[in-house]
C-alpha positions as CSV (number, residue, x, y, z in Angstrom):
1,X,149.1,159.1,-121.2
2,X,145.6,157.5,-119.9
3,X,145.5,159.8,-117.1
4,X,146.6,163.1,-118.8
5,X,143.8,162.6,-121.3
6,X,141.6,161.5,-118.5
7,X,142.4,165.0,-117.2
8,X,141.8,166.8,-120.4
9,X,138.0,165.1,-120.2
10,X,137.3,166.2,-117.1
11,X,138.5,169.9,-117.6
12,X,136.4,169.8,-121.1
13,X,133.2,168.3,-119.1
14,X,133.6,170.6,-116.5
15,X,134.0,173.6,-118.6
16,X,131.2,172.6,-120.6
17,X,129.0,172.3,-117.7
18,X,129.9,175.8,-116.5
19,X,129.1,177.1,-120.2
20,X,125.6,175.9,-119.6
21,X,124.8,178.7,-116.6
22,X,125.1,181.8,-116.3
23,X,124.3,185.2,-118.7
24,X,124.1,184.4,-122.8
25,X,123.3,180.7,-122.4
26,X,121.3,180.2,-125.7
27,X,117.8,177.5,-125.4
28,X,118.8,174.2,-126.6
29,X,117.3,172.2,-129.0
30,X,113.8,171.2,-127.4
31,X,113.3,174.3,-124.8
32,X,110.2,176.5,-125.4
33,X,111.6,180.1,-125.9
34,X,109.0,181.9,-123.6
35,X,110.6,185.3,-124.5
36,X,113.2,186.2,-127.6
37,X,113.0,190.4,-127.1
38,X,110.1,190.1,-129.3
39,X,106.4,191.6,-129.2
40,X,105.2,188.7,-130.8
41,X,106.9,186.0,-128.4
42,X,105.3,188.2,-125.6
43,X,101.7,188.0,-126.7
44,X,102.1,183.8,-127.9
45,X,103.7,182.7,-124.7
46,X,102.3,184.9,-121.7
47,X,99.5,186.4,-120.6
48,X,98.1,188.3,-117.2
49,X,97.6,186.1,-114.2
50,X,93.7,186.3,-113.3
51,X,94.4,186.2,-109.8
52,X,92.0,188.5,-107.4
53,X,93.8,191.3,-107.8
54,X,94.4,191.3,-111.0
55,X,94.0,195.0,-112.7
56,X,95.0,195.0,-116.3
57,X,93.3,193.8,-119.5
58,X,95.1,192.5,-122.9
59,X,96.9,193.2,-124.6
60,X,99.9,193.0,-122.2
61,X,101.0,196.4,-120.7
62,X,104.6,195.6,-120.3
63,X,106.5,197.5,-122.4
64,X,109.2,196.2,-125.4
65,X,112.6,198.4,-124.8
66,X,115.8,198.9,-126.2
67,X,118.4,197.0,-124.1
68,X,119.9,199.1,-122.5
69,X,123.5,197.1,-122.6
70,X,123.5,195.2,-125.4
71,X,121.9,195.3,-129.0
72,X,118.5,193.9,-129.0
73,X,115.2,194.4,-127.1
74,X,113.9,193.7,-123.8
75,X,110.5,193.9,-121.9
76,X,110.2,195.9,-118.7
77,X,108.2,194.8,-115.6
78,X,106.9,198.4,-114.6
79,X,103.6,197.7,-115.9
80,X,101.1,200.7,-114.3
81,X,98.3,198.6,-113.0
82,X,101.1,197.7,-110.2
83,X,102.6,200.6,-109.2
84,X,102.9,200.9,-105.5
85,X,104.0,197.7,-105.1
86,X,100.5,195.9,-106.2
87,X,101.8,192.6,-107.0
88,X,99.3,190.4,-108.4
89,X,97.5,193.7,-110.1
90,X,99.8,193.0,-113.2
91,X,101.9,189.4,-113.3
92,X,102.4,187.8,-116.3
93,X,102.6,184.1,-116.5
94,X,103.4,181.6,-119.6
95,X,100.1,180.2,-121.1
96,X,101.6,176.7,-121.2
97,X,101.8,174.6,-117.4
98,X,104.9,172.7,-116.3
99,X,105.5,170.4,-113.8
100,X,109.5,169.2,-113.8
101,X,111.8,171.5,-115.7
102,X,114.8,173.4,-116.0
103,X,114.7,177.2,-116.7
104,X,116.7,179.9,-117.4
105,X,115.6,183.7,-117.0
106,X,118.1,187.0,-117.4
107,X,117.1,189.8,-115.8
108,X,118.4,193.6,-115.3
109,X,117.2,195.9,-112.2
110,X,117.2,199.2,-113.8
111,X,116.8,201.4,-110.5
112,X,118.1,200.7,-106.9
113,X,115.6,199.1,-104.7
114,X,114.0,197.3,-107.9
115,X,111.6,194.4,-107.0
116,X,110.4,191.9,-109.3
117,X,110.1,187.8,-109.0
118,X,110.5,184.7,-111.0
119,X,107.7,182.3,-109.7
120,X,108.0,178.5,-110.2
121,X,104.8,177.1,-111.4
122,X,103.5,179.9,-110.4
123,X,103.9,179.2,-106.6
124,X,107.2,179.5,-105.3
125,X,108.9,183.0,-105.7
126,X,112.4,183.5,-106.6
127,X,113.1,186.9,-105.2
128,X,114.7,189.9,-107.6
129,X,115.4,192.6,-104.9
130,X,118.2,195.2,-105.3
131,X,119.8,196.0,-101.7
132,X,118.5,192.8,-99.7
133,X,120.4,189.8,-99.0
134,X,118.1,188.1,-96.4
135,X,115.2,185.3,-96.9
136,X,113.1,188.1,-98.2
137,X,115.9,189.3,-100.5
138,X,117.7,188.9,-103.5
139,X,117.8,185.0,-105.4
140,X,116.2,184.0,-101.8
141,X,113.6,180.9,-102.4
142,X,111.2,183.5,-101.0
143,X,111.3,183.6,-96.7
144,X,112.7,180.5,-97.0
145,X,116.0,179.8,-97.8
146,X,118.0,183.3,-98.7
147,X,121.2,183.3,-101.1
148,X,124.5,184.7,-101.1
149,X,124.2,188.1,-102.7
150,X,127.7,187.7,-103.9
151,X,126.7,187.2,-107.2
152,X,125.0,190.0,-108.1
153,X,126.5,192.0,-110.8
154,X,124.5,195.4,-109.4
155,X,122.2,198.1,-111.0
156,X,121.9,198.3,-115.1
157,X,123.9,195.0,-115.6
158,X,122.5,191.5,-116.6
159,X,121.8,188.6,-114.0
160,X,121.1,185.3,-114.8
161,X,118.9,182.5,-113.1
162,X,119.4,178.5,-114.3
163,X,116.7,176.8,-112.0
164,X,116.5,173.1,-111.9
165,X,113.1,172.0,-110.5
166,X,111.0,169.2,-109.2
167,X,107.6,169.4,-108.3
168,X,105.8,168.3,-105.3
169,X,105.0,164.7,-105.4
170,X,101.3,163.5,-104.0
171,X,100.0,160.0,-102.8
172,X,96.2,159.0,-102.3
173,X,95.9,163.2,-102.8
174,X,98.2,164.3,-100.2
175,X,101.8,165.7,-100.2
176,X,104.5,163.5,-99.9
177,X,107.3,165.3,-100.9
178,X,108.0,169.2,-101.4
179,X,109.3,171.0,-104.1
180,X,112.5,171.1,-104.4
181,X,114.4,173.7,-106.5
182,X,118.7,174.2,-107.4
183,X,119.6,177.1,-109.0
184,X,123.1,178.9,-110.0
185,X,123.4,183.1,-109.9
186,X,125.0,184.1,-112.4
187,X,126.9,180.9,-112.7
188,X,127.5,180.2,-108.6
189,X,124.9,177.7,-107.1
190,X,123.3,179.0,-104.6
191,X,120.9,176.7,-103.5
192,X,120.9,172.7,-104.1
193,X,117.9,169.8,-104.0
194,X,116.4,172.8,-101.6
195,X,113.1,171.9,-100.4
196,X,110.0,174.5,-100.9
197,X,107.7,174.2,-98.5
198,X,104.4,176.8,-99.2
199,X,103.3,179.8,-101.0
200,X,104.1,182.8,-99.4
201,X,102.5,186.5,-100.0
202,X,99.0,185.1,-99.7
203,X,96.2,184.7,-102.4
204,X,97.5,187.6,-104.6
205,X,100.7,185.6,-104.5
206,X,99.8,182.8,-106.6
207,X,98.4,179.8,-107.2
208,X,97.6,178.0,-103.9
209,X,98.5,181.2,-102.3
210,X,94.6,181.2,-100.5
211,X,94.8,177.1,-99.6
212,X,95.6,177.0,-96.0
213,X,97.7,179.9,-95.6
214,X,99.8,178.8,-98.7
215,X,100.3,175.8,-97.3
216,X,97.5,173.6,-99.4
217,X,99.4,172.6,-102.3
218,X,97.7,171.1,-105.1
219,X,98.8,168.8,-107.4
220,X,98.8,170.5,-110.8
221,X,101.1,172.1,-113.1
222,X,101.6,175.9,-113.0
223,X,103.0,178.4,-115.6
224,X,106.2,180.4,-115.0
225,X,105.5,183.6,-113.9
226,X,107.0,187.1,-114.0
227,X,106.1,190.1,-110.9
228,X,105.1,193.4,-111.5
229,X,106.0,195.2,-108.6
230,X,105.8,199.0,-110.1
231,X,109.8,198.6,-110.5
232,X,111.4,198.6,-114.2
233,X,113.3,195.6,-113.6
234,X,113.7,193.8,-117.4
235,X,114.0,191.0,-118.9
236,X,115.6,188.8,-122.0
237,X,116.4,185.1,-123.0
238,X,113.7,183.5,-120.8
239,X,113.6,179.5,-122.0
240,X,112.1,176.3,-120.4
241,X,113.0,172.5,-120.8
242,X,110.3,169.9,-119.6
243,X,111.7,167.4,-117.6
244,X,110.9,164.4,-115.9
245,X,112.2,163.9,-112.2
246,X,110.7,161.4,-111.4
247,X,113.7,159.4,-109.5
248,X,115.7,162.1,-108.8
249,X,116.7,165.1,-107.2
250,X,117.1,168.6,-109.0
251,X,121.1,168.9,-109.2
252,X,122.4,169.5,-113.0
């Protein structure tokens, strides 16, 4: 009797841990809702990146749009400032900084080829890329580490990232440890306690993007940021938890 209800436990733990990944997952009690389909949680929580490519003045330029599934709104990525692929011209990133947290972003890629990218304190780029499976490609920690593309659930259908993540650590002002990043696609892990080791894409990239190549990491928090790529890639339910990880890796 011990052991069948020992069973039942672990299939209820089990299946509540899946519940917590994956597309629908609702913020829990604490997270800072960055975006809600509203106008008004747009403007509060985001803002252009003033990088030094940056082409667009406020108000924001990214558009509020039916979903194009379910009921509700969305905001689309295909701001005009970045058309022809000007990233940097256009990003939006959260006002608030993070250092450890746990995040979940849904996104939808509207046309084939789309390009967007979820970037981790706005440094390390999580790649949305219809078509590419590769280190450049699709859920790849960005020419990194790439990700199985199995996942994907295609063109004008929902995707989910759940990103746990631990910030580089620094002693007497220099880099001890990376940043290390796992995250589940659409519910599959895909990577796990991966280590990030640089900013790629250069100074228009993001923060830290002009120290040594990418490679000068600082030590400071960074907002979550969203690419604007001249794609209409969109996106809902985009939530933050602060964590401390301070004696442990980044598996949920």
């Amino acid at each position: 009797m011990k052991n069948g209800l020992y069973c039942l436990f672990c299939l209820f733990l089990i299946s509540h841990l899946s519940a917590q990944t994956g597309v629908g997952v609702p913020p829990p009690v604490g997270a800072d809702h960055l975006f809600d389909g509203s106008r008004a949680s747009l403007d509060q929580n985001w803002t252009y990146w003033d990088g030094p490519r940056l082409a667009e003045k406020l108000p924001i330029k990214w558009q509020i749009v039916e979903d194009p599934v379910d009921a509700g709104m969305v905001m689309s990525s295909n701001d005009p400032a970045a058309a022809g692929g000007k990233y940097g011209a256009a990003d939006i990133v959260t006002k608030k900084e993070y250092r450890d947290f746990r995040l979940h972003v849904e996104f939808l890629i509207n046309n084939p080829g789309g390009n967007s990218g979820v970037y981790l304190q706005n440094r390390y780029e999580i790649q949305i890329l219809d078509g590419d499976s590769t280190t450049h490609g699709m859920a790849a920690v960005i020419n990194e580490e790439a990700s199985s593309y199995r996942p994907y659930q295609g063109i004008g259908k929902w995707n989910s990232y759940d990103i746990q993540f631990r910030a580089a650590r620094f002693q007497d002002g220099h880099r001890s440890e990376p940043a290390r990043v796992t995250m589940y696609f659409n519910g599959v892990k895909v990577h796990e306690n991966t280590p990030i080791q640089q900013v790629w894409g250069g100074p228009n990239s993001g923060m830290d993007g002009g120290n040594d190549g990418g490679k000068g990491i600082t030590d400071r928090p960074g907002g979550i940021k969203l690419q604007a790529e001249g794609h209409d890639v969109r996106y809902r339910n985009v939530w933050i938890v602060p964590l401390d990880l301070e004696n442990q890796g980044t598996n949920f």
